[in-house]
N, C-alpha and C positions, 0 to 999 in steps of 0.2 A: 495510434494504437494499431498493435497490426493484427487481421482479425478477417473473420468473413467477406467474402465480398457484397453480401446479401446485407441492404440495407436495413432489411425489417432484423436482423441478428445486432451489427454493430451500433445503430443509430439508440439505441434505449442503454445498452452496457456504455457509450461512450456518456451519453449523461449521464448517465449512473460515475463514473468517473467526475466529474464537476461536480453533481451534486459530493460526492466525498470528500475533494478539495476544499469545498466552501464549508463543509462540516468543520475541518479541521482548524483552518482559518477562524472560523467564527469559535470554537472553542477556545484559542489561543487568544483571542482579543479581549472577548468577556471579560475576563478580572479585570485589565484595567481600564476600562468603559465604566464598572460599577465592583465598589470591591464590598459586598456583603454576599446574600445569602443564593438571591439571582446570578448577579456573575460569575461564583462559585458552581451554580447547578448548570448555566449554559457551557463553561470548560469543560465539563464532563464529556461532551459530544466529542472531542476529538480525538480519544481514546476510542471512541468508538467508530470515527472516521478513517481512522489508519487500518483497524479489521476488514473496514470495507475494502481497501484498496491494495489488502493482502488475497482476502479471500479474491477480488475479481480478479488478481493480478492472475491467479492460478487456476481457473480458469477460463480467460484469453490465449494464456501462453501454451496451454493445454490443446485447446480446441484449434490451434492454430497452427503446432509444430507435434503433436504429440502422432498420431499418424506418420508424418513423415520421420522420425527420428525412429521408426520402427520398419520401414520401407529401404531410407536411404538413407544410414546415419550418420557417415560420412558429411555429404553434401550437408544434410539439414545440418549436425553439430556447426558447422563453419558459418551459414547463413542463418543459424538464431544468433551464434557468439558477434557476427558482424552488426546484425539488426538492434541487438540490444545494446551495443557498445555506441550505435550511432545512434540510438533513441537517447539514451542517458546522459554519455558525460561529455559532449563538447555545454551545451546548458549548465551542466555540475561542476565543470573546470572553471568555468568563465563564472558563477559564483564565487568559488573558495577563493579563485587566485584574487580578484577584486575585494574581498570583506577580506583575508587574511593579509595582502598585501597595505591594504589602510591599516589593518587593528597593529602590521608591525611598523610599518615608518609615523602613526601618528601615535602609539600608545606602547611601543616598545614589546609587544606580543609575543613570547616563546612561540615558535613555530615548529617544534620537534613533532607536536602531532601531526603535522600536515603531511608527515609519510603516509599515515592513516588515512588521513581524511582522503587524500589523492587519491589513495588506492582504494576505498571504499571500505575499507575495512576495520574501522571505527568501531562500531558497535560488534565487532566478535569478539576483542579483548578488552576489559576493564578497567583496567586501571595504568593511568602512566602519571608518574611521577606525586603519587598519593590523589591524584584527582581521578574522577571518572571520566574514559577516552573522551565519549561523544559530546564530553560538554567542556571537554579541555578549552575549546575557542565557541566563547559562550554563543557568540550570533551563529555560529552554524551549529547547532545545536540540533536542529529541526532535520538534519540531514542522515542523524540514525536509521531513518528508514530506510533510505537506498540502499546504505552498507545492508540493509537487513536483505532489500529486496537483490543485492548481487549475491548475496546466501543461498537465496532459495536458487538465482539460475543455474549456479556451481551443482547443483542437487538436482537442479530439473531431469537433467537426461537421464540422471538415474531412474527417477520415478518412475518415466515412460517405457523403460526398459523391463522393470517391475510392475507395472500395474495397466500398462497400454495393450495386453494379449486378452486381458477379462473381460469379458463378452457380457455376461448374465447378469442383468440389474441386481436381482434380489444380492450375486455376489457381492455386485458395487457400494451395494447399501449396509453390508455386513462392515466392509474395509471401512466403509462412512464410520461406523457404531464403534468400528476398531479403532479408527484413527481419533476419535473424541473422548474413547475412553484412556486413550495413552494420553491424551492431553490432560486429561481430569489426572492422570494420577501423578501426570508431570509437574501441576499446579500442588498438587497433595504435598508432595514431596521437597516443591519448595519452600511454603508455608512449615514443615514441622523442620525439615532440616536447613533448608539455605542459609538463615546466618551464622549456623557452627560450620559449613561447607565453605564459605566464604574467610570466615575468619581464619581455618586452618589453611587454606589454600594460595589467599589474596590479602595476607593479615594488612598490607597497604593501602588498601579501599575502606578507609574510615567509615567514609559516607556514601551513603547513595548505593550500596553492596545490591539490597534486594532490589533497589528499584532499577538495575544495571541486568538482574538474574533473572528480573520474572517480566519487563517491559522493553530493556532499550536493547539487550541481546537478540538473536534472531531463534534463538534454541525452543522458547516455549512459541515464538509466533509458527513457526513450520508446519506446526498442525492447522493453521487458519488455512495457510498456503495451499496444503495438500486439499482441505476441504472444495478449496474452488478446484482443484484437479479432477478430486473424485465426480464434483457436481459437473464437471461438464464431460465426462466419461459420460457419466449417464443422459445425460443431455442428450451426447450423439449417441448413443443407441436409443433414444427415445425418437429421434427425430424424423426416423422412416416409419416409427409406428403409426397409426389411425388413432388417434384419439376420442376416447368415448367421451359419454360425458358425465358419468362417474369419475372419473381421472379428473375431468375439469373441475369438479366441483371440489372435492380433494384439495386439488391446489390451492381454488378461489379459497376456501377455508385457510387452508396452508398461508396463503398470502397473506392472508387479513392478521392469524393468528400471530404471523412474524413480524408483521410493522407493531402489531399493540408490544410484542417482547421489544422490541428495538426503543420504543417511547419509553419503556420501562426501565430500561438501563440506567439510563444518566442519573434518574431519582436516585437508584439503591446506589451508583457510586457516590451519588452526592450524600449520602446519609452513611455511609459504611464507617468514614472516622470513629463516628459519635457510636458507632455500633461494634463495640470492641467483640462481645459473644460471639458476633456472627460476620465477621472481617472474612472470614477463611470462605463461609459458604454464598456471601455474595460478590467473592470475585473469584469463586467459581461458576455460580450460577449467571452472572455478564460474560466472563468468557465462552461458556458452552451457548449459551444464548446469542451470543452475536458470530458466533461461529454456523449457526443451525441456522439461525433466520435470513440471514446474507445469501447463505446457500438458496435457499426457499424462493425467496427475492428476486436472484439472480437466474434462478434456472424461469420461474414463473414467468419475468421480463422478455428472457431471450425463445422458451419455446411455445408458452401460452399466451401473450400478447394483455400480461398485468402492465401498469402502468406507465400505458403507452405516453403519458407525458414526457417520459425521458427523451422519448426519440424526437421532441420538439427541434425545431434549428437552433434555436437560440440554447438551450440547454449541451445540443450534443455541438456547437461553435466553441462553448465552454469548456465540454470535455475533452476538446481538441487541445487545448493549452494548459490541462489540467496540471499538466507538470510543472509547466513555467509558473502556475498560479502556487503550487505549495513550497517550488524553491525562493519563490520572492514574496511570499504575504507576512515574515516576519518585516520585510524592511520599508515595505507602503504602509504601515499601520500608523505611523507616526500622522499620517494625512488625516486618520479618521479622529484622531484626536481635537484636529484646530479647531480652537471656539467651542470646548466640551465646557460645558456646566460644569460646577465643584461637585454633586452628586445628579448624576443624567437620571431623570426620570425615565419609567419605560418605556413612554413612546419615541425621547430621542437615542435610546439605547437600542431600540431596534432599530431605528432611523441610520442608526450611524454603524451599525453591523452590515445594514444594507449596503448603503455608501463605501465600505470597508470592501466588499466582495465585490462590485461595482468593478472602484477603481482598480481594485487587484486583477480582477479579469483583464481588463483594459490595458496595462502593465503588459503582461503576461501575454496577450496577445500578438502584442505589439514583437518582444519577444521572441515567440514562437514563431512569428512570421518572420524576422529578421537573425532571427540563430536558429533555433531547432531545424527550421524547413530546411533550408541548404543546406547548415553543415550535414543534415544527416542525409541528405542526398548527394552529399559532394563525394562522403563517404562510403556511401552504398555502388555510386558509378565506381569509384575509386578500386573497389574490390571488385566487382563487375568485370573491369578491365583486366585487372591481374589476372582474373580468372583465365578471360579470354587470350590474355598473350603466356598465359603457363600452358593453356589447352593445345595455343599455333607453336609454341615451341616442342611442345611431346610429340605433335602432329610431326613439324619437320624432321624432327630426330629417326621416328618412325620409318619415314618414307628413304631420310637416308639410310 
């Protein structure tokens, strides 16, 4: 992650990062550990794990470049487009081309999405060939979120260009109120019209239309996005202030108030099926919900010093490979399986969720340490040097 150099800033957001990987992980595993009414309610979490790791995504990337892309935007556009291109896809290349080069020489796999998926951009269009993009090549399935999260980069420099000169909290907290009410009517609006929008538009996406339009698109996530932007706008103008301790207590409330919303999600998505009446206002009330308390969460972590467990070693060595842990937890899963009971009681169902996050870390580590770290440093000197020998050639041009 690239981020403050202040250990007390990045060391709790970076676990905060692991803890969301293993959210998600552990959501996807559930059902098949235990397939009734518990496995059912533990999936839910990763729904909500992915908001997490939108909203921090924006603001890291905020508090990190959004200054400078207002300063020198030149220089910054080149070194975030370098930084994120080396953070993401030599790890993302070395997936796809491994899982889709086996699905085609051992099971004959159309590979025509894989212009997609290469390019990230999977989950912006819907449908190919009557299936839905991101789940054209079912085991990369899980990799919607990238294409989502290269949506919002394409978008970043805009934001900061728009919303990086606003100074004045109470403003900041207005655009908050503005950007969650365009979210809420964007959610509205898919609910009464998405599947007559769908069907005139994409009459070839049989299936999966809304679940393409309101989850695996990036169009309704951008408001999560923009949330962590606005939050850590205000962050750094918070951050020269004095803190009283009416402010702190605020928060301390604030905080508490958002972990209890956050516990509460999974129940109402797990109950929404059966809840045909009110389908509409509890996935409205999870999405604004986990938009607002992430935010609350996240600023409380990085500027009041809430729970400071994140910044543990062991948590933030986690969130160091948080990446590597959510591109490969769909395919170590099979480990937590061996020697599963025919129905796992609850204690080896948490036993083996554990076990599951474990060995995934451990994976992922391994990983990180042997792909992520060089390539993206092979890549960072690599442009580094361009730099300097575009700089010695303008230089001698000059002089002659």
């Amino acid at each position: 992650m690239d981020a403050h150099q202040d250990g007390k800033f990045i060391d709790p957001l970076t676990g905060l990062r692991f803890v969301a990987a293993a959210i998600v992980a552990i959501g996807h595993a559930a059902p098949s550990l235990r397939d009734d009414w518990l496995g059912q309610l533990v999936a839910q979490v990763a729904s909500i794990g992915m908001t997490l790791f939108f909203v921090l995504s924006g603001f890291v990337l905020w508090f990190t470049y959004a200054d400078r892309m207002l300063s020198a935007p030149g220089a910054a556009l080149r070194d975030f487009a370098v930084a994120r291109f080396a953070r993401l896809y030599p790890m993302y290349a070395l997936v796809v081309i491994i899982i889709t080069g086996y699905l085609v020489i051992r099971r004959s796999q159309d590979p025509t999405s894989l212009v997609f998926i290469l390019t990230m951009t999977q989950a912006w269009f819907p449908v190919l060939k009557g299936t839905m993009l991101v789940a054209a090549i079912q085991p990369l399935e899980h990799l919607w979120s990238i294409s989502v999260e290269l949506f919002f980069y394409l978008l970043f420099p805009l934001a900061c260009f728009s919303l990086g000169r606003i100074r004045r909290v109470r403003t900041l907290l207005g655009l908050s109120v503005l950007n969650l009410s365009v979210f809420a009517v964007a959610i509205a609006w898919c609910f009464s019209y998405g599947d007559a929008f769908l069907q005139a538009v994409i009459p070839s996406l049989q299936h999966d239309g809304m679940a393409w339009l309101t989850y695996y698109s990036p169009y309704l996530h951008l408001s999560q996005f923009l949330a962590g932007c606005l939050t850590a706008q205000i962050y750094m103008k918070l951050a020269s202030r004095r803190v009283d301790d009416a402010l702190r207590r605020r928060i301390k409330i604030g905080f508490g108030l958002s972990v209890t919303g956050l516990l509460a999600a999974p129940v109402l998505l797990f109950v929404q099926p059966s809840w045909h009446g009110m389908s509409f206002w509890i996935e409205l009330g999870v999405r604004l919900d986990e938009a607002i308390c992430f935010s609350v969460i996240i600023l409380a972590a990085a500027r009041f010093g809430h729970a400071r467990f994140l910044g543990s070693r062991a948590l933030v060595l986690g969130g160091e490979c948080s990446y590597s842990i959510y591109l490969l937890h769909p395919f170590i899963f099979r480990f937590a399986l061996i020697g599963k009971s025919e129905f796992a009681g609850v204690p080896e169902f948490i036993a083996r969720l554990a076990f599951f996050v474990a060995i995934t870390t451990a994976f992922a580590w391994a990983f990180y340490r042997m792909v992520e770290v060089p390539s993206k440093a092979w890549l960072r000197q690599a442009y580094r040097n361009r730099r300097h020998g575009d700089g010695a050639v303008a230089g001698t041009a000059r002089v002659g």
